[in-house]
N, C-alpha and C positions, 0 to 999 in steps of 0.2 A: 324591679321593672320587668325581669324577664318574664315573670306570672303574667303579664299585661300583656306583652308580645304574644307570649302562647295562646293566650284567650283571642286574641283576634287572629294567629292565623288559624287556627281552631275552627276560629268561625261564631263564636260567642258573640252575640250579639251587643251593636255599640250601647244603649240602655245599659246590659249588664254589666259589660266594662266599665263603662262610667259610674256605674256602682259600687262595682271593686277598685278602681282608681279612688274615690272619694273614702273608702272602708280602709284605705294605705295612708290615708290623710294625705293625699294630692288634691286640688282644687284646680278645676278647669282646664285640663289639659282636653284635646282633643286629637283624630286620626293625624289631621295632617301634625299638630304638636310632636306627636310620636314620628311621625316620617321626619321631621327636623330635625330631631336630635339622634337619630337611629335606631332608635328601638324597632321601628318595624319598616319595612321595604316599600 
């Protein structure tokens, strides 16, 4: 999950994360998903 955090504060666009979220075999997670559980701020 840390790969995910870095891509977005990065600045990696949500498209691509959601790309690489889905290529980790995660299904549907979204920004605020990630703000819930802490991975990102």
């Amino acid at each position: 999950m840390s790969v995910i955090a870095e891509s977005y504060v990065l600045g990696v666009s949500t498209r691509r994360v959601d790309k690489l979220v889905k290529a980790l075999g995660v299904e549907g997670i979204s920004v605020a998903g990630l703000q819930a559980v802490g991975i990102i701020g």
